[in-house]
C-alpha positions in Angstrom: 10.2 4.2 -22.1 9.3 5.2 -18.7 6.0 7.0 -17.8 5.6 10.7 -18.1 5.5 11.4 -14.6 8.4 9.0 -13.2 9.5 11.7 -11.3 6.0 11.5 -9.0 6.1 8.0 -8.7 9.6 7.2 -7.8 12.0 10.2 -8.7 14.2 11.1 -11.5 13.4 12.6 -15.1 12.2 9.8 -17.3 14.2 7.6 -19.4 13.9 6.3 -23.2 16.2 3.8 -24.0 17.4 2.0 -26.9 18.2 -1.3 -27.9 21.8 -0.8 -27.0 21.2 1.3 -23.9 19.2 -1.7 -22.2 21.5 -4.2 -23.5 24.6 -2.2 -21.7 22.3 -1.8 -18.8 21.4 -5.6 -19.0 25.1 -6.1 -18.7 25.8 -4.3 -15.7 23.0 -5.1 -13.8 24.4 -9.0 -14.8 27.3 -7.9 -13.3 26.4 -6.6 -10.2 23.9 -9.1 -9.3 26.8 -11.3 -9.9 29.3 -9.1 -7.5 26.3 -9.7 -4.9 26.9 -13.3 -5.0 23.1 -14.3 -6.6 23.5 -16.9 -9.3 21.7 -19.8 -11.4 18.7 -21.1 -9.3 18.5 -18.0 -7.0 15.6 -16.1 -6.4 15.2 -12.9 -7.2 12.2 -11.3 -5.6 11.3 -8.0 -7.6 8.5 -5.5 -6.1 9.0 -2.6 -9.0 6.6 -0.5 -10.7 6.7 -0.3 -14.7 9.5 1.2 -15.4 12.3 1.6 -17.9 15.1 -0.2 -15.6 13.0 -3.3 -15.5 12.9 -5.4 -18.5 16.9 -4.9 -18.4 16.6 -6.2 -14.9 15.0 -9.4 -15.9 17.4 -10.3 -18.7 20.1 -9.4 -16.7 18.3 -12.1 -14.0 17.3 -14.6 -16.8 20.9 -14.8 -18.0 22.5 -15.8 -15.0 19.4 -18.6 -14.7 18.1 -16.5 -11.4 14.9 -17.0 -11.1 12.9 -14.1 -10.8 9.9 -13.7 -8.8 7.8 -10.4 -9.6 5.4 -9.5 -7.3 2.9 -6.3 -7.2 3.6 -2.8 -6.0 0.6 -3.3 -3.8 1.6 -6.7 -2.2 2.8 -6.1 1.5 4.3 -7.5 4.5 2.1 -10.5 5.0 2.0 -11.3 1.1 5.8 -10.4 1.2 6.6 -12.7 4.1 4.9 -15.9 2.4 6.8 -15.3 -0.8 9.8 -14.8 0.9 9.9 -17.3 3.1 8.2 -20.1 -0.1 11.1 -19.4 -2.4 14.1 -19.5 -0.4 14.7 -16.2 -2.0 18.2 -14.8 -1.7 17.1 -11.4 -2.9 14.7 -8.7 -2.7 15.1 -5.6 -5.2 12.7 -2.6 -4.9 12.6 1.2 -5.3 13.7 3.7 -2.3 9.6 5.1 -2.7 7.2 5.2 -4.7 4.2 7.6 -4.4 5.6 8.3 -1.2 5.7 5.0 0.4 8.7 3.6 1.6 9.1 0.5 0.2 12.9 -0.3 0.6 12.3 0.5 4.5 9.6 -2.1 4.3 11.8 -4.6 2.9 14.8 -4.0 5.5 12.2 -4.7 8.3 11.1 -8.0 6.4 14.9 -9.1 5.9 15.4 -8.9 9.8 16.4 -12.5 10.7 16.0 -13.9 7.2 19.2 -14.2 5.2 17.8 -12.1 2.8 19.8 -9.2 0.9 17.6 -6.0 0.3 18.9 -4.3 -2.7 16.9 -0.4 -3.8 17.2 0.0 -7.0 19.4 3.2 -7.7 22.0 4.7 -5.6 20.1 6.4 -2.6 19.8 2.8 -0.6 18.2 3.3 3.1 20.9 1.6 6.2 20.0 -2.0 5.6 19.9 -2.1 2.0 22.1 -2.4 -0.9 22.1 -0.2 -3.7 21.7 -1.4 -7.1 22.9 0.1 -9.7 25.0 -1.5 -13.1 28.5 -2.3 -12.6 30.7 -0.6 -15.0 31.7 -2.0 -18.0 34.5 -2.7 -19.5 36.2 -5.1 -22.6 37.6 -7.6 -20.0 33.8 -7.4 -18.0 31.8 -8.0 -20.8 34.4 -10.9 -22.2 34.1 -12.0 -18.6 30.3 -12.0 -18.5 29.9 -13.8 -21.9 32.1 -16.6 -21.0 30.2 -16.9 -17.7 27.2 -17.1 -19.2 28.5 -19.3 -22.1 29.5 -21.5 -19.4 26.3 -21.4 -17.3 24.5 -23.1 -20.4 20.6 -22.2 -18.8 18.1 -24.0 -20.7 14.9 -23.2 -22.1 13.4 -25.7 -19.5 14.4 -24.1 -16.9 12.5 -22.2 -13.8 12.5 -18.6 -15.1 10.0 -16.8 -13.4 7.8 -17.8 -10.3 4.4 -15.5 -11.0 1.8 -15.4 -8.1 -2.0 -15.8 -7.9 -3.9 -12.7 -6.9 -4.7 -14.7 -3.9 -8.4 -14.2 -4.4 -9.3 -17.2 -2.3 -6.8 -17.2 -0.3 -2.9 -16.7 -0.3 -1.3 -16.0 -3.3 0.0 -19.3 -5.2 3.2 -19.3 -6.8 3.3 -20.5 -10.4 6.6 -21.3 -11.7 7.1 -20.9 -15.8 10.4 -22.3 -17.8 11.9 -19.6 -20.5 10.1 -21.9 -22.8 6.7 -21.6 -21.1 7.3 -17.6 -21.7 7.9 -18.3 -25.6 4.9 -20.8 -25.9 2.3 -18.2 -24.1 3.8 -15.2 -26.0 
């Protein structure tokens, strides 16, 4: 369920999904990150606010045993740059704007000379950027999806997210947690 006022803080009217709606949207998103070339053991930097694509976004991510690496709507280019560059990260996904910053511009500038694809969630991407938006399914994608996965066999000790430190002290910290970390703190 997205917030009341998604429209202010990133445009659109706002969703409500159900079970099966972020499960199909799981599914394409699996499939397009996979059309992108990301796979097990890449990292998936995500700078979103809460909303209703997201949690698809991770299990689309956690699937494929891409690591995900969320880090605040707040953070910025020096933050960004030290994440970035720490976790090797293949990927950056973030919204076109959000309260009237540009944040997929931001990221385009901090993918200059990094091999580093900048993907805006939706499909208004700025030049430099990717959009992101589910693949279309069909029978033979989903058949082909489940058997990739099947075959992927991620384990519940492996890297799922890397989280970060507010950075109180200092620079943020990055603090990796298996799937099974996730289930034991839960």
């Amino acid at each position: 369920l997205d917030p009341p006022n998604r429209d202010v803080l990133v445009g659109g009217s706002p969703l409500r999904l159900t079970f099966q709606d972020v499960a199909d949207l799981a599914d394409g998103y699996a499939l397009r990150l996979l059309e992108l070339g990301l796979g097990r053991d890449d990292v998936l930097v995500t700078q979103l606010p809460n909303i209703a694509e997201y949690p698809a976004i991770y299990l689309a991510a956690l699937r494929l045993g891409i690591i995900v690496s969320p880090v605040p709507m707040q953070f910025r280019r020096h933050e960004l740059e030290q994440i970035v560059d720490l976790t090797g990260a293949r990927a950056m996904l973030t919204v076109r704007t959000l309260k009237g910053a540009d944040y997929a511009e931001s990221a385009v500038e901090l993918g200059k000379g990094r091999p580093l694809q900048v993907l805006c969630l939706g499909p208004d991407a700025p030049e430099g950027s990717l959009p992101f938006v589910p693949a279309a399914l069909t029978t033979a994608s989903r058949a082909a999806l489940a058997a990739h996965v099947d075959a992927l066999q991620v384990s519940a000790d492996d890297v799922a997210t890397i989280c970060w430190t507010s950075g109180t002290e200092g620079m943020p910290k990055g603090v990796p947690r298996t799937h099974n970390h996730w289930i034991a703190i839960s």
